[in-house]
N, C-alpha and C positions, 0 to 999 in steps of 0.2 A: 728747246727741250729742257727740260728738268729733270735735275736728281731724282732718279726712281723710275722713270719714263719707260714703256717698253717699246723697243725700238722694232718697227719690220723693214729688214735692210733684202732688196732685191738685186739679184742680177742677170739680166736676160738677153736674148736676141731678137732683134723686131725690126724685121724691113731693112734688112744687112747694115742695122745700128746695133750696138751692146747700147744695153740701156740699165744703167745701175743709179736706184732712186732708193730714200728711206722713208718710213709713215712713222709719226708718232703716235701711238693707235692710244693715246693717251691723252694727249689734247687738240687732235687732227694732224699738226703741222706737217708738211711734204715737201720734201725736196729731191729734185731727178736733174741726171745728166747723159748723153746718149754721145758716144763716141763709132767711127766708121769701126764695120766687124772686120774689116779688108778680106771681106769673101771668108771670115772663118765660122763656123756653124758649132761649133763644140768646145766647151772647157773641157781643158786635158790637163790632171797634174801632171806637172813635172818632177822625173825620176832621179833626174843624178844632182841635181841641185835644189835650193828651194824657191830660188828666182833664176830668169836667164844672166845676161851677160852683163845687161846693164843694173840689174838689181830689181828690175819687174815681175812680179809676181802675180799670180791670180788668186785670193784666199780673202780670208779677213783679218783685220790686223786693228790694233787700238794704239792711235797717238796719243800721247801728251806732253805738254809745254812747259818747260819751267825755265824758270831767267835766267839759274847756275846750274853747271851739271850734277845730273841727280843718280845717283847709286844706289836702289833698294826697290822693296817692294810697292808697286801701285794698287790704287784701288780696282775692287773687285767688279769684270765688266762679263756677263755670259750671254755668248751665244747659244740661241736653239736651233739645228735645222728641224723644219715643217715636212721636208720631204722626205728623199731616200738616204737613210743612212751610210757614212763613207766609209771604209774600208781602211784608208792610211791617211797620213799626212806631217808634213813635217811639222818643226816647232822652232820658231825663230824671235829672239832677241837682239835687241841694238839700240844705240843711245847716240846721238849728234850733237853738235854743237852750230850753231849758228854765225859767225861773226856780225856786227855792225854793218857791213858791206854785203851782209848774203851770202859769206862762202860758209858751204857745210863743209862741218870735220867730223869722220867719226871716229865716237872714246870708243867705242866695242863694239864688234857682233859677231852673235855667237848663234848657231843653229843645232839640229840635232843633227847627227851624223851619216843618219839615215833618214828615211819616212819611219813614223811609228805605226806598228799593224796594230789593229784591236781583236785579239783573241777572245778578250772576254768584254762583248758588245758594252756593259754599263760601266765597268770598270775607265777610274781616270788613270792617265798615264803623266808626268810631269814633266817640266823640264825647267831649272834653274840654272842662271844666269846672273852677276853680280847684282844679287839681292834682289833681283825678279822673279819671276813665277809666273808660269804658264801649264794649264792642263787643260786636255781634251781626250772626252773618247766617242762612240758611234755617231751621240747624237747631240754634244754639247763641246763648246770651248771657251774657255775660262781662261782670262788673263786677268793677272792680280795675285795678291797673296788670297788664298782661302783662309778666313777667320777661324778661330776654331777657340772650342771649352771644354770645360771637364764635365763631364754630365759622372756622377753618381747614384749606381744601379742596386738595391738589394732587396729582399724578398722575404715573407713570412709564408708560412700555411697555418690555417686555422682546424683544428680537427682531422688534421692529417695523421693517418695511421701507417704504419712501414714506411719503407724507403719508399720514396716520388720522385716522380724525372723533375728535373731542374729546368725553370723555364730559358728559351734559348732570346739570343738579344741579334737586335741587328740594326746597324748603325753604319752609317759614312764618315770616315777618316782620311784625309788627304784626299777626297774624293773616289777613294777605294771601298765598297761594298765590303762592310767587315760583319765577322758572325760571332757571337761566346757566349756561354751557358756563365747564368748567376748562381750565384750562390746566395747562404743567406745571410753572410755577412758581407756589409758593403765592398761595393769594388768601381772604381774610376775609369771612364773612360775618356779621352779626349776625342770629340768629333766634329764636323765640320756645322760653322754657322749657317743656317738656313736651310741643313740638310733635312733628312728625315730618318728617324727611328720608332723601331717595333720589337714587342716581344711575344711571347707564345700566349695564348691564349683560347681556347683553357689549355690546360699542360699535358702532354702528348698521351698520354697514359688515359686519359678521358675516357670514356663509351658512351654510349647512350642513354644508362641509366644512373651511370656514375662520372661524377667529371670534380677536377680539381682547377676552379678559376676565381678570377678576379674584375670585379666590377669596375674599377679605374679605369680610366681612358689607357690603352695597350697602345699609344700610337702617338707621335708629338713628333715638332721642326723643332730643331735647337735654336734656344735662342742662347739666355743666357746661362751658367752655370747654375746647376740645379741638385740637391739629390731629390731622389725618388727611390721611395718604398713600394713595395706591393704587398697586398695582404691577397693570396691565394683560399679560397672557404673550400676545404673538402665538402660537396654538395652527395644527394643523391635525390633521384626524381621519385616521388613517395605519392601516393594519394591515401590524403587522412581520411576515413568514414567512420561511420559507427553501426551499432545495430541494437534492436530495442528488447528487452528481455520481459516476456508479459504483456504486449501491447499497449493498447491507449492510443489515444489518436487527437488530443489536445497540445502537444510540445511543436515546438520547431529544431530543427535540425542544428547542430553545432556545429561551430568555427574552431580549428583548431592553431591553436598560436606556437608556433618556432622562429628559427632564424633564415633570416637570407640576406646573406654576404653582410653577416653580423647582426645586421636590423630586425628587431622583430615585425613579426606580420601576420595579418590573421587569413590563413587556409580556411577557406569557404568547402563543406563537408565535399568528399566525390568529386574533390578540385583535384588535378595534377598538376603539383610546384618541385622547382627546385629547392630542396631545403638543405643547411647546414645541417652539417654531423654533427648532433648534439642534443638538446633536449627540446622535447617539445611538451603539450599540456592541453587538454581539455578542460571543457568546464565540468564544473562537481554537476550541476544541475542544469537541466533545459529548461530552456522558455517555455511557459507554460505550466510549470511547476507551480502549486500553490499550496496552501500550508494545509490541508488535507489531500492531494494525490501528486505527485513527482514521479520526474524521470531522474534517476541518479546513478554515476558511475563510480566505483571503487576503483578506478585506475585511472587517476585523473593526469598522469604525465610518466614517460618513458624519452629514450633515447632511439634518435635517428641514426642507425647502423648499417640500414642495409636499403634496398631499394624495393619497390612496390607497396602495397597496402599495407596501411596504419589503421587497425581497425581499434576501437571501444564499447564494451557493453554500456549500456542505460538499460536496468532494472526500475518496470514501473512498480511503484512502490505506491498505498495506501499507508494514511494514519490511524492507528488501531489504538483506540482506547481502550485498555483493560483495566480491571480490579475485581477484588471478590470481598465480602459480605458473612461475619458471623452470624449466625441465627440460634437465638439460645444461648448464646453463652460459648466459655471453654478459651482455654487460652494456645491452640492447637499452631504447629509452624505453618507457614504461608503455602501460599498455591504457587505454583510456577507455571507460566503458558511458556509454549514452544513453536515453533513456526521456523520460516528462512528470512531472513533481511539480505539483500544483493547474493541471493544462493548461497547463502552461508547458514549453520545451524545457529537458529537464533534461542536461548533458553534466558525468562526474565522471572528473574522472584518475584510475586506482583507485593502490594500492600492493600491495604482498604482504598486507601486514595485513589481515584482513576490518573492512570498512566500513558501517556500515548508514545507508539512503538511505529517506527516505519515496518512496517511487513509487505514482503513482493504480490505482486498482482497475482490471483491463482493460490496462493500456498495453501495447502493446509495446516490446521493448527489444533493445536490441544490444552487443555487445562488436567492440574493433578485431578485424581478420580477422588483418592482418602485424601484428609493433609495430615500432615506428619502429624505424627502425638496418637495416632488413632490407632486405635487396637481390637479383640476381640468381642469386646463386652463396652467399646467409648469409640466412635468417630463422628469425626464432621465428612458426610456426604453431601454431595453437590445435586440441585434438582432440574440445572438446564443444562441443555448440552454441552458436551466437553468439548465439542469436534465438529470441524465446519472449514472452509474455505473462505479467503479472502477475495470480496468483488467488489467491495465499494470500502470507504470510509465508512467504520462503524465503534460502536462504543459496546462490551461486553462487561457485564458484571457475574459472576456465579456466585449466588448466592449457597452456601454450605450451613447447612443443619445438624447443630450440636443432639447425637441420637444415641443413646443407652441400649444395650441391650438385654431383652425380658426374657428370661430362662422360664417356661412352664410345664413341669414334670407332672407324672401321674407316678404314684403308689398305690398300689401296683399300676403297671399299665394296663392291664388283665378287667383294675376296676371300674372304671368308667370312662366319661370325654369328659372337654373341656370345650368353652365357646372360642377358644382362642391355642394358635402354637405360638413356637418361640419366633422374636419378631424385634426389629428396631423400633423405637417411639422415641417421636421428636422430647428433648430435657425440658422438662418442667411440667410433659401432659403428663391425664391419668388415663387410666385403662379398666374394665371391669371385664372380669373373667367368672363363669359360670362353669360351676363343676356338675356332672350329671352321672349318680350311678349306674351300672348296669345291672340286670335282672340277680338279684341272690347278692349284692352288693350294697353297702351302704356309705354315702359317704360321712368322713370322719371330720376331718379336718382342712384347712388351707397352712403350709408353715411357711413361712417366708421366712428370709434374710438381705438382709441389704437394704440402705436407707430409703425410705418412702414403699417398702412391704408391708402384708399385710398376712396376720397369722389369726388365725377362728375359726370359728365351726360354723360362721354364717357360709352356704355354697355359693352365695355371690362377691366375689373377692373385689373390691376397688382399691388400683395402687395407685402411686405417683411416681414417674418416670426421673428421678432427681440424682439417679445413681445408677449401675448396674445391678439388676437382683435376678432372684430365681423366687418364683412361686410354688411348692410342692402341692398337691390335690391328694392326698392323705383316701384310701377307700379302704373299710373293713371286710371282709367277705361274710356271710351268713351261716350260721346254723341253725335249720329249722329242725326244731324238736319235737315228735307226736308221740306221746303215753296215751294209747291206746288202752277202755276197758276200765280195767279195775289196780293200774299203775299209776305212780307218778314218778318225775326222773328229775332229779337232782344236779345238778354241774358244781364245778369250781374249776376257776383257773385265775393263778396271779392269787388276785386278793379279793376276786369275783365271785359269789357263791349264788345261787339262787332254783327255784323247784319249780317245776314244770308240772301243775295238776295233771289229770288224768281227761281223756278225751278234749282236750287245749292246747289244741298246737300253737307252739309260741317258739320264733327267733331271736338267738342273738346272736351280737357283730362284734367280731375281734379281730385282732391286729391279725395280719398275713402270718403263719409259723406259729401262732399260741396253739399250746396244749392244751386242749378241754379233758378234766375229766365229766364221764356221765355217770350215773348210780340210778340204777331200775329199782322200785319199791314195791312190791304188792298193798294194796290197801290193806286186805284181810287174807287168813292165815289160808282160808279155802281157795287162795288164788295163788299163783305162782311166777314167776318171768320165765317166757318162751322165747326169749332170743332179741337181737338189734336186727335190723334188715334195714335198707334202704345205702347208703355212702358207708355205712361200716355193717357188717356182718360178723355177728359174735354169741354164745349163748351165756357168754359170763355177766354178771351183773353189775360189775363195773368198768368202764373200757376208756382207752383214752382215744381221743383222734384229733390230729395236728391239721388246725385250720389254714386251709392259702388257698381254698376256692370255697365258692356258696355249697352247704351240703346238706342233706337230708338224712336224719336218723329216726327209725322209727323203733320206738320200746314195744313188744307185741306180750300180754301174759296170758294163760290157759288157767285149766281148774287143776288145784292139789287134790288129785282123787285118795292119796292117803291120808289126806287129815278129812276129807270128806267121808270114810269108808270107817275112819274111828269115829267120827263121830256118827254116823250110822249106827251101829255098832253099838256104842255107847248107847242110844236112843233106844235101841231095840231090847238090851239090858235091860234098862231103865224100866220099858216098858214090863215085860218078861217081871219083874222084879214086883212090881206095884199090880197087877195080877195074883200073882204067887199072895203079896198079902192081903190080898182081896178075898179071896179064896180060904186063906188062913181065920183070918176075919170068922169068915159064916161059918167057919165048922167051931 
């Protein structure tokens, strides 16, 4: 046999022989010896001593040999029983001496006083003896000193929140099953060589979806003096996912990265891991993102606090090219477009320059209507749509037209039309406006104000839109005048004078509110004025009437029967008279 060897030591009855043989099940070797059983069938401990009279015993026992007598601990030899566990047994030491001739002497022997019972089946019980040692309990017996070391035990948590149960320890000492709670600052224990130690894991306090452990081997034989730390990870069992805001159906799914028992690791999406309390991180963008459409998330990392679903939005998003476009001129403030980016309000001042803007799949959006600087009479409006939805990658320009606006008044409004109302025109066109009297109207003038108007008497007015103006259409109203017979009628107004023959009707045109005077004339004395008729009714011969619509006067005259009646009269005299001297005459 050799050091280390395990031994299997039999002892039996067979064919009213005891037969006690041992196997080295180690490198075969077998040795047996078979003694008469003298008719006995059963080991029996013995109760009041540990051998009979002459010192025979029935148990197992370990010799050894040395030249001088030896006083202390030997090396360590254990038995296993294979079978049924025993209930007592004593425990016995003793040392002899040999002489040269063969005579034994004994230096000591010492026993236990009793049988030891085992109350508590794994538990060792010992027994010493000048400097020997000896233990056994149910199913083991041990002679030798038991080696022993100091093992050191202590302990961290990582992301541990409140108080936590303290992991418990369990360990063999003097072959005694020993139990203690660590703490987290180191603590020594001594425990036997070869034995076996454990501690909690994960720590009582655990659930199912929350647990506080440690990755380390929780389990080890002593060998030699060691410390040992433990780092404990508050865990919780979490599944990361995400979810996509907008659709699309080109990305792949995301990994999400935290800790486990320190170590980072990537959570495969709608995986359930254990993770460390602590933080974890998604990625900003999915696979399949390209530099015109993306999935993207504004919440690319949080803290693991609690347990179940880790969810993240990905907002698919397009690249939106904007910009806008003077047209004309003008030096007017910018357009700003509007829309959401990751559902958030998005507003961008644009420039001329095209701009590209992630905007979400779906949004809608808008461009300014006026741009600043525009006012009632000057802006820049815009001639494509303002307002639209996002479905693809696209590029938008709005182009804005620098437009004035054309004031075109009538004076009166009463007098005529125009081919044109008031109206925007792009800066720098021209425009032609036609003015057209109405019946008993004439028109006058065009007056304008403001640069690139236009002021005349031609009815066809052409301007240039280079400023805001107003065009006025100037109409006179009429007065027709009939001197009927043997009249004529005379006017003045202002610094206007002029005579109106007889049977010639003839108008004139003056401002809206002029005064005309009119004066009736008889040609000759035998004729008279019988009155105005028509827009003014009067029998005086001079009248006035304030023009602001078209009107008709008519001068009517009759016969002066008393200058007609003198002269009669006179004729008849006359005659009468040149008679008388006719008459005179012949006599």
């Amino acid at each position: 046999m050799n050091q280390g060897d395990t031994i299997l030591l039999s002892l039996s009855f067979s064919n009213g022989n005891v037969i006690m043989q041992g196997t080295d099940q180690t490198t075969g070797a077998h040795a047996q010896v078979s003694y008469t059983a003298a008719s006995a069938t059963t080991f029996i401990g013995s109760s009041p001593a540990p051998g009979n009279s002459n010192g025979f015993f029935t148990g197992l026992m370990t010799e050894w040999y040395h030249t001088t007598p030896y006083y202390g601990g030997e090396q360590k030899v254990t038995y296993t029983v294979n079978g049924s566990a025993i209930t007592s047994a004593w425990l016995w030491i003793d040392e002899g001496s040999v002489s040269p001739s063969g005579t034994r002497k004994v230096l000591f022997n010492s026993y236990t006083s009793s049988p030891i019972t085992f109350t508590n089946p794994t538990q060792f019980q010992s027994f010493v003896s000048n400097g020997a040692t000896e233990s056994e309990n149910t199913t083991q017996f041990t002679t030798g000193q038991i080696p022993t070391v100091s093992l050191t035990f202590g302990y961290s948590v990582t992301g541990g929140t409140g108080t936590l149960p303290e992991p418990g320890l369990t360990y063999i000492s003097a072959g005694v099953k020993q139990t203690a709670t660590l703490t987290q600052s180191n603590q020594a224990f001594i425990v036997d060589v070869g034995s076996s130690w454990s501690i909690t894991n994960p720590l009582t306090s655990s659930t199912s979806t929350e647990r506080c452990q440690t990755n380390q081997p929780t389990t080890g034989t002593v060998g030699s003096p060691q410390t040992i730390d433990f780092t404990f990870y508050h865990q919780y069992l979490v599944t990361f996912d995400f979810n996509i805001i907008g659709g699309g159906i080109a990305y792949s799914p995301p990994s999400a990265t935290c800790q486990q028992f320190g170590s980072q690791i990537t959570a495969v999406a709608g995986t359930q891991i254990w993770a460390d309390a602590g933080q974890y991180s998604f990625p900003n963008l999915l696979d399949g993102s390209s530099s015109s459409e993306r999935w993207v998330t504004n919440s690319t990392s949080g803290m693991v606090i609690s347990s179940g679903n880790i969810d993240t939005e990905y907002f698919h998003q397009y690249i939106t090219t904007v910009s806008y476009s003077i047209i004309d001129g003008g030096t007017p403030g910018a357009s700003v477009f509007t829309s959401t980016s990751l559902n958030l309000p998005l507003s961008q001042i644009l420039t001329t320059q095209p701009e590209g803007l992630w905007v979400d799949s779906g949004a809608s959006y808008s461009f300014t209507n006026l741009l600043p600087e525009s006012t009632s009479t000057e802006r820049w409006q815009p001639t494509a749509p303002l307002t639209g939805s996002i479905i693809s990658s696209s590029t938008i320009n709005i182009p804005y037209y620098h437009q004035y606006y054309i004031t075109i008044t009538l004076n009166p409004t009463t007098g005529g039309s125009v081919s044109a109302a008031d109206d925007w025109y792009n800066a720098g066109t021209s425009f032609q406006v036609i003015a057209s009297p109405n019946a008993g109207w004439q028109f006058e003038n065009w007056s304008g104000s403001g640069l690139g108007s236009y002021s005349g008497d031609k009815s066809s007015a052409l301007a240039a839109a280079v400023f805001p103006l107003t065009e006025t259409a100037t109409f006179y109203p009429g007065l027709t005048i009939t001197a009927s017979g043997k009249l004529s009628v005379s006017y003045v107004y202002g610094t206007t004078f002029g005579l109106i023959p007889s049977s010639t009707p003839d108008t004139i045109y003056a401002a809206s509110g002029t005064n005309i005077q009119l004066t009736a004339k008889p040609k000759l004395f035998i004729y008279s004025f019988a009155g105005w008729t028509g827009s003014v009714t009067d029998n005086k011969n001079d009248i006035f009437t304030e023009l602001d619509v078209p009107q008709n006067i008519n001068a009517n005259f009759s016969y002066n029967y008393l200058n007609i009646g003198i002269i009669f009269a006179g004729v008849i005299a006359a005659i009468i008279a040149v008679v008388f001297l006719v008459v005179l005459k012949r006599r």
